[in-house]
C-alpha positions as CSV (number, residue, x, y, z in Angstrom):
1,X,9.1,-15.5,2.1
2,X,11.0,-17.0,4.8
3,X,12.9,-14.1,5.4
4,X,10.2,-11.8,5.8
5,X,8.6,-13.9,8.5
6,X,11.5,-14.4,10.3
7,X,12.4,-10.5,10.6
8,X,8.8,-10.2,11.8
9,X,9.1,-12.7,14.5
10,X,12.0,-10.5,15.9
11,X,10.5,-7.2,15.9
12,X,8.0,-4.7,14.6
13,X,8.4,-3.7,10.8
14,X,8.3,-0.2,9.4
15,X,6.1,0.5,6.3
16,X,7.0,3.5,4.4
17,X,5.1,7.0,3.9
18,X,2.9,8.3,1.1
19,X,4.8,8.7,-2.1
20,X,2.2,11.1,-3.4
21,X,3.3,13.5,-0.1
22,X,7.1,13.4,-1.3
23,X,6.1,13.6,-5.1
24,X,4.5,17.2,-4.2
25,X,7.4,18.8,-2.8
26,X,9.3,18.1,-6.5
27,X,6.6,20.7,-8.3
28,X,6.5,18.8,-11.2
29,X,4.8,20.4,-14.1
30,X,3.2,19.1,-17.1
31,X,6.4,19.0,-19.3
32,X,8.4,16.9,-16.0
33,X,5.2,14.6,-16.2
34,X,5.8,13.8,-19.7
35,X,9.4,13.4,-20.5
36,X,11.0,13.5,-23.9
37,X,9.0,10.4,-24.6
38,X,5.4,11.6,-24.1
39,X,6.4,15.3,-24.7
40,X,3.2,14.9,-27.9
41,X,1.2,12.8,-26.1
42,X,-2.5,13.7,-26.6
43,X,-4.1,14.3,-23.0
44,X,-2.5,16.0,-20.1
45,X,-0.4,13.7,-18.0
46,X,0.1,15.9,-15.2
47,X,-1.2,14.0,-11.7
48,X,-0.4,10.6,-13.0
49,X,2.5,9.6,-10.4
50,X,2.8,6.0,-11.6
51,X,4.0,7.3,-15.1
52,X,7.5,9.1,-12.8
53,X,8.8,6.1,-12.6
54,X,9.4,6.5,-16.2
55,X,10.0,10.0,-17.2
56,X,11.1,11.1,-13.6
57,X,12.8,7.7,-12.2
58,X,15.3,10.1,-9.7
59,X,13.0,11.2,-8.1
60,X,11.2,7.9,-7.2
61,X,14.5,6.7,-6.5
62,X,14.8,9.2,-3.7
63,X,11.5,8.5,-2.1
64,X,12.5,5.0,-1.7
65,X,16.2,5.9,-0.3
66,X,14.7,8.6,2.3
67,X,12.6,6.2,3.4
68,X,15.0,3.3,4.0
69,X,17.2,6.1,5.5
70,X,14.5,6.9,8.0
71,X,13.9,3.4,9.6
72,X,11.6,1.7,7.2
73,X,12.0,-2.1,6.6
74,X,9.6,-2.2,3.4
75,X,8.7,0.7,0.9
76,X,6.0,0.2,-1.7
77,X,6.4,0.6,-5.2
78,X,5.3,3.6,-7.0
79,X,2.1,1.9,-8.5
80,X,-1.1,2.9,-6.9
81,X,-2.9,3.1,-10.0
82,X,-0.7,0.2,-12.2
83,X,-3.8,-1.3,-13.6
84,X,-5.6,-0.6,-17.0
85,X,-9.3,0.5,-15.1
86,X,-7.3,3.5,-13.1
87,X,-4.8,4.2,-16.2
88,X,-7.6,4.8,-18.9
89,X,-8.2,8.0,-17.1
90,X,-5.0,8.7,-19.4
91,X,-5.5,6.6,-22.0
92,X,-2.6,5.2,-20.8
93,X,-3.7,1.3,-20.7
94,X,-0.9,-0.4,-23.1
95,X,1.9,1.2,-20.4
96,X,0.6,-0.9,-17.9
97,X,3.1,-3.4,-17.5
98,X,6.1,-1.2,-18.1
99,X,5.0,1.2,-15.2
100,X,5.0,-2.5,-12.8
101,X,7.8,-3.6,-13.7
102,X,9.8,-0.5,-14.0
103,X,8.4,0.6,-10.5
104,X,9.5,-2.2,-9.0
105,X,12.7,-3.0,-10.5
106,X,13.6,1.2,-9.1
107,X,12.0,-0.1,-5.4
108,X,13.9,-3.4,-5.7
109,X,17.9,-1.5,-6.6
110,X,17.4,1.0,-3.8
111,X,16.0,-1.9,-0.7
112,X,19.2,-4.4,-2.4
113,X,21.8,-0.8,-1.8
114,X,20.1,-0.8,1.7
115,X,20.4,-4.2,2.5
116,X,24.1,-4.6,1.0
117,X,25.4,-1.7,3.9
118,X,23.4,-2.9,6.2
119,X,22.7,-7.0,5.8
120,X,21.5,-7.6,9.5
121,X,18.6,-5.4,8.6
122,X,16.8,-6.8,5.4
123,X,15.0,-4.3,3.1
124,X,11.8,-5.1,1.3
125,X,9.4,-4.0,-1.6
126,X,5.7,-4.7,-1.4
127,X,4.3,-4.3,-4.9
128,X,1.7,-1.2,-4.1
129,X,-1.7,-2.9,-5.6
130,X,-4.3,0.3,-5.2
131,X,-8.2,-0.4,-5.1
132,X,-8.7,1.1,-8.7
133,X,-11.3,4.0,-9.3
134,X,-14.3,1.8,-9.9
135,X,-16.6,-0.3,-7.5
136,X,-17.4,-4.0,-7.9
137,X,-20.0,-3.7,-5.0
138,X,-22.0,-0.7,-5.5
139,X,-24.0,1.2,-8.4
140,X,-22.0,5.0,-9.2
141,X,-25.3,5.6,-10.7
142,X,-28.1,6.9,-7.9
143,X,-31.1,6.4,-10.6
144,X,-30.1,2.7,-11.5
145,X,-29.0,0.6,-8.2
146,X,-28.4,-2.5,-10.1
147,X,-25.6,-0.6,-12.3
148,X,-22.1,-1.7,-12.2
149,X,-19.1,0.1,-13.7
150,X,-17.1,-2.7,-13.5
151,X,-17.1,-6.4,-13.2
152,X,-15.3,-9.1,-11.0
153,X,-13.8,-10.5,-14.0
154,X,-12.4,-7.2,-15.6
155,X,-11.1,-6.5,-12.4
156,X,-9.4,-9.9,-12.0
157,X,-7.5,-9.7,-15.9
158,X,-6.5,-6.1,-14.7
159,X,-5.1,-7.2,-11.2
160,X,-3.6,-10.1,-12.9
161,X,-1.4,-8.5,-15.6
162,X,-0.5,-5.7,-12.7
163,X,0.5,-8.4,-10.0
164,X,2.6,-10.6,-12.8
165,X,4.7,-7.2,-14.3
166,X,5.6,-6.9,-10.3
167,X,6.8,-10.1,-9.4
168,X,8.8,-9.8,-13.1
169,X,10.2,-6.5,-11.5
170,X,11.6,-8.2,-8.3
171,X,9.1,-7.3,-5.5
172,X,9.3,-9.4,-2.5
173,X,5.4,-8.5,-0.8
174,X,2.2,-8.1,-3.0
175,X,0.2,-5.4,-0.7
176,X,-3.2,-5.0,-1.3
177,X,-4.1,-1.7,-0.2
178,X,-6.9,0.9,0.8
179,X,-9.6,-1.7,0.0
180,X,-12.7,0.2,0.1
181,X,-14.7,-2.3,-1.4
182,X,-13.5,-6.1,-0.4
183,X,-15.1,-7.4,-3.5
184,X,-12.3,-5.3,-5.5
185,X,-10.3,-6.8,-3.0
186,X,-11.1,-10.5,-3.9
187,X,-10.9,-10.0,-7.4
188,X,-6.8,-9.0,-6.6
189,X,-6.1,-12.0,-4.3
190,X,-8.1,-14.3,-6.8
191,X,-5.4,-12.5,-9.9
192,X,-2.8,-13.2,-7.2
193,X,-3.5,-17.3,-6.3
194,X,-3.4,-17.4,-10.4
195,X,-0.1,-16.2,-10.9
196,X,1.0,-18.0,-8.2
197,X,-0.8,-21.6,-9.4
198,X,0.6,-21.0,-13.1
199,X,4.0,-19.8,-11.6
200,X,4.6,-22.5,-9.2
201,X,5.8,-19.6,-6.6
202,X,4.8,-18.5,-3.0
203,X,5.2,-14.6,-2.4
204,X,3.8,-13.4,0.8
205,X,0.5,-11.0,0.6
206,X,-0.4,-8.0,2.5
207,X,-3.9,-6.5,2.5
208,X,-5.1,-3.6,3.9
209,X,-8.7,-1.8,4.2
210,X,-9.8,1.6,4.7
211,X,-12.9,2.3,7.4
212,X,-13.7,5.3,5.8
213,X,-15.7,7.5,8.7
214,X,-17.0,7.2,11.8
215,X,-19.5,4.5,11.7
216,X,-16.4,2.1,11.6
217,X,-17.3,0.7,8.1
218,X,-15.6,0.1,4.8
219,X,-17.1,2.0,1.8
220,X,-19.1,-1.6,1.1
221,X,-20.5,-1.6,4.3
222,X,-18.1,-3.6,6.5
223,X,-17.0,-3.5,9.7
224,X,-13.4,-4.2,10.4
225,X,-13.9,-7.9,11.9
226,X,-16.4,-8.7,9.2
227,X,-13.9,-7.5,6.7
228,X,-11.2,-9.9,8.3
229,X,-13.5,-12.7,8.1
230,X,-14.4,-12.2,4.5
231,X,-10.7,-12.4,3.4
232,X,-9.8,-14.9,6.3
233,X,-9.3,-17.8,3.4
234,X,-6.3,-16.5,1.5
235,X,-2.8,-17.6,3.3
236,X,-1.8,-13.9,3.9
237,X,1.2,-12.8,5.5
238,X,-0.7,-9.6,7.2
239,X,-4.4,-7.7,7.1
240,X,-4.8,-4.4,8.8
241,X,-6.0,-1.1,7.7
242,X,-4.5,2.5,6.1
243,X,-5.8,5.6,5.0
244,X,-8.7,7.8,6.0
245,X,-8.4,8.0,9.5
246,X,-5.6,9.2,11.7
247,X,-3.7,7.1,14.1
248,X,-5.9,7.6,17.3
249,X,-9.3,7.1,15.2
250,X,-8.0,4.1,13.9
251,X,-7.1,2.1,17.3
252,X,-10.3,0.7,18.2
253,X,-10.4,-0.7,14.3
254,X,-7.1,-2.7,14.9
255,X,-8.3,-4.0,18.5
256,X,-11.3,-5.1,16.9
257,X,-9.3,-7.7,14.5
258,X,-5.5,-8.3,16.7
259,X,-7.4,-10.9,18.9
260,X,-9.1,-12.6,16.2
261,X,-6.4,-13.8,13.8
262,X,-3.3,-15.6,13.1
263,X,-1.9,-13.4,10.4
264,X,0.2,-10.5,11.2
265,X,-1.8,-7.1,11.8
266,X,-0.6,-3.8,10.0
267,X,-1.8,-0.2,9.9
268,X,-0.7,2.7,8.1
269,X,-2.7,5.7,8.9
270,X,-2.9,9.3,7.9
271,X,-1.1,12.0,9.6
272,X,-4.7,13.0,10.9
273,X,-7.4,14.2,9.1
274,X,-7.1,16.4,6.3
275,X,-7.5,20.5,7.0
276,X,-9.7,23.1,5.3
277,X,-7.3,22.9,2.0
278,X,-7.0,19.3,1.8
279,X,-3.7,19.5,4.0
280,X,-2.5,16.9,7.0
281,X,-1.3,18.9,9.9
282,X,-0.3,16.2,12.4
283,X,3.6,16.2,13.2
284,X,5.7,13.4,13.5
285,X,5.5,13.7,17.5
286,X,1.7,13.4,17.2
287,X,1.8,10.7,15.2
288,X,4.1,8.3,17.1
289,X,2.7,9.2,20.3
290,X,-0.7,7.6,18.9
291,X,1.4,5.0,17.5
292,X,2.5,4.0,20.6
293,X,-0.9,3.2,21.6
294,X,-0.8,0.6,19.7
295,X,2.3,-0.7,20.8
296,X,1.5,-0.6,24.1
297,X,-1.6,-2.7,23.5
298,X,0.6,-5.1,21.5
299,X,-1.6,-4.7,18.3
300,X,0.6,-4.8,15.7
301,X,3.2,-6.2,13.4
302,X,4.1,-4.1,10.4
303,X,3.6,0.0,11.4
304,X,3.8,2.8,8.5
305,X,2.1,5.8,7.2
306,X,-0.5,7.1,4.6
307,X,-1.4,10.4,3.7
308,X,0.5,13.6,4.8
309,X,3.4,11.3,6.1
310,X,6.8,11.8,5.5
311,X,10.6,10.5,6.2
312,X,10.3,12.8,9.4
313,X,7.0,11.0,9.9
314,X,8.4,7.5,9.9
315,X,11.7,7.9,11.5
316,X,9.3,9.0,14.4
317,X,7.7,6.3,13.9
318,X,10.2,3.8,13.7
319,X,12.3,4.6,16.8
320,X,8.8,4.5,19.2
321,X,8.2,0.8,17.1
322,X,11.9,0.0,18.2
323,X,11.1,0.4,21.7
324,X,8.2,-2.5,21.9
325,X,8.2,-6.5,20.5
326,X,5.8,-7.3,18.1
327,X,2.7,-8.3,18.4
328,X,2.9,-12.3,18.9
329,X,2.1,-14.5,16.0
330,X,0.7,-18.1,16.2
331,X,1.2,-19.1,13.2
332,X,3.9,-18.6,10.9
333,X,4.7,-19.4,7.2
C-alpha cells in the first residue's frame, strides 16, 4: 500500500484500456470460449470474457503485457463480471472463485515480468470489481416501483467471495468500477472492510462511477459531488469516474469533485461516444488532447481508458500524463 502511494506522490499513474476492445480483435468463437473443459457445457458461453482467463489465458496474458508495454502503471484484471449475480446469466455461479483468482494470479505474473525489467517503475493489478447486472436502488419492473431484483445483502455475499478469490490471486488495488448505482457500490466496499477486518490486511481501494448522460447524474440519480459525499467514509486510495462519456464530456464531472477531497481523483473515459454501430471512433490523438485538459487543470491522479481504448490509446495517453505532476494530495496513507 505504501508503494502505490508513494509512486503517486511522484507522478500521474496510467490505468489501462478496455479488455473487452482487445478481446474483439481475437474473433473468438463459441468453441475458443469453451475450451476442452466446457466443450459439453449446456448453454452458449460465447460473450462471457471472464471465463478466457480459463480457456483462453494467452490471450489475457497479452492484454495485460500490451498494456504495460504502452505506458500503463496498473492493468485490471479480467473480471468485470466475477461475481455469482452477473455469472448466472451462464449458469456459471460455482466458477466464481476460480475465474478471481485465476484472473488475477495471470494480471499479477505479467505486472511482476514488468516490474523485474524495469524496477524504478512499479507495475500494479487492481482487482476489476464491475457493478453487476442488477440494481439495489431501483425497481427493473415499471408496473411495481417497490420491486427489487436484488438485495443489499446478496450483493454483499457476492462482492465478498469475488473480493477474497482476488486478494488470494495477488492483486495489489481493489477497484470498484462503473458504479451506476452507489448502493451496489456500498454493498462492495462494505464485502471489502470485511475481508479486510477478518484478514487483518490493508489493500488500497479505487472506486469509480459512471454519470451516465447529460444531466450529469449517476443511473441512481446522483450528481458527481453528491456521489463523493456518499462514499466519503471509506479510507479509499482514489474516487473518480469511467465509462459513458468521452474525455471532454467528462471534465466538468472531475472539476466538480478534485477540490473537494483528499483522496486521489481518477478517470477513465471512453474513446468518445459510441457511433451508429455501437463503435468508438475517437483516436488516440483525440483522446489525449482532451486528456490534457485535465492535466492542465491539475485534476487528476490515476488517468486510463474505458470503452473503444486501446494500447495505441494509452500510450497517447501516457506520454501527455508524463508531461504534467499530479494532482497534489493532502493526505496520504
Amino acid at each position: 500500500m505504501k508503494n502505490i502511494w508513494n509512486e503517486l506522490e511522484k507522478r500521474i499513474l496510467v490505468l489501462d484500456g478496455a479488455m473487452g476492445t482487445m478481446l474483439q480483435a481475437y474473433k473468438f468463437t463459441e468453441k475458443d470460449f469453451r475450451g476442452e473443459r466446457f466443450k459439453d457445457f449446456n448453454v452458449s458461453l460465447q460473450g462471457n470474457n471472464d471465463l478466457l482467463s480459463i480457456t483462453q489465458p494467452h490471450a489475457i496474458k497479452e492484454v495485460h503485457a500490451k498494456y504495460f508495454a504502452a505506458g500503463a502503471d496498473i492493468v485490471e484484471t479480467n473480471t468485470f463480471s466475477g461475481t455469482t449475480i452477473a455469472m448466472a446469466d451462464y449458469e456459471m455461479e460455482d466458477l466464481v472463485y476460480e475465474l478471481n483468482y485465476e484472473s488475477a494470479k495471470i494480471a499479477k505474473e505479467v505486472a511482476d515480468e514488468f516490474t523485474a525489467k524495469e524496477p524504478y517503475k512499479p507495475r500494479f493489478v487492481a482487482g476489476s470489481i464491475g457493478p453487476t447486472n442488477k440494481t439495489a436502488s431501483m425497481s427493473p419492473d415499471v408496473n411495481d416501483p417497490g420491486y427489487r431484483a436484488v438485495t443489499f445483502d446478496e450483493l454483499r455475499i457476492a462482492y465478498k467471495q469475488q473480493v477474497e478469490a482476488l486478494i488470494d490471486g495477488g492483486v495489489d488495488i481493489l477497484l470498484v468500477e462503473t458504479v451506476f448505482d452507489t448502493l451496489n457500490a456500498k454493498a462492495a466496499l462494505f464485502a471489502i472492510e470485511e475481508v479486510k477486518a477478518e484478514r487483518n490486511i490493508k489493500i488500497p481501494i479505487m472506486l469509480s462511477g459512471t454519470i451516465t448522460d447529460a444531466s450529469g447524474r449517476t443511473l441512481s440519480g446522483q450528481t458527481a459531488e453528491a456521489f463523493l459525499i456518499s462514499v466519503s467514509h471509506i479510507p479509499l486510495l482514489s474516487v473518480g469516474f469511467n465509462c459513458a462519456l468521452g474525455a471532454n464530456l467528462l471534465q466538468p464531472h472531475l472539476e466538480a469533485i478534485a477540490n473537494k477531497t483528499d483522496f486521489a481523483i481518477s478517470a477513465h473515459p471512453n474513446a468518445g461516444l459510441p457511433n451508429a454501430f455501437g463503435e468508438y471512433d475517437e483516436s488516440p490523438e483525440e483522446m489525449a488532447l482532451q486528456i490534457e485538459e485535465y492535466l492542465k487543470k491539475n485534476l487528476i491522479n490515476i488517468i486510463g481508458g474505458c470503452c473503444g481504448t486501446t494500447p495505441a490509446h494509452i500510450k497517447a495517453i501516457a506520454e501527455v500524463a508524463a508531461k504534467y505532476e499530479p494532482r497534489r494530495l493532502v493526505v496520504s496513507a
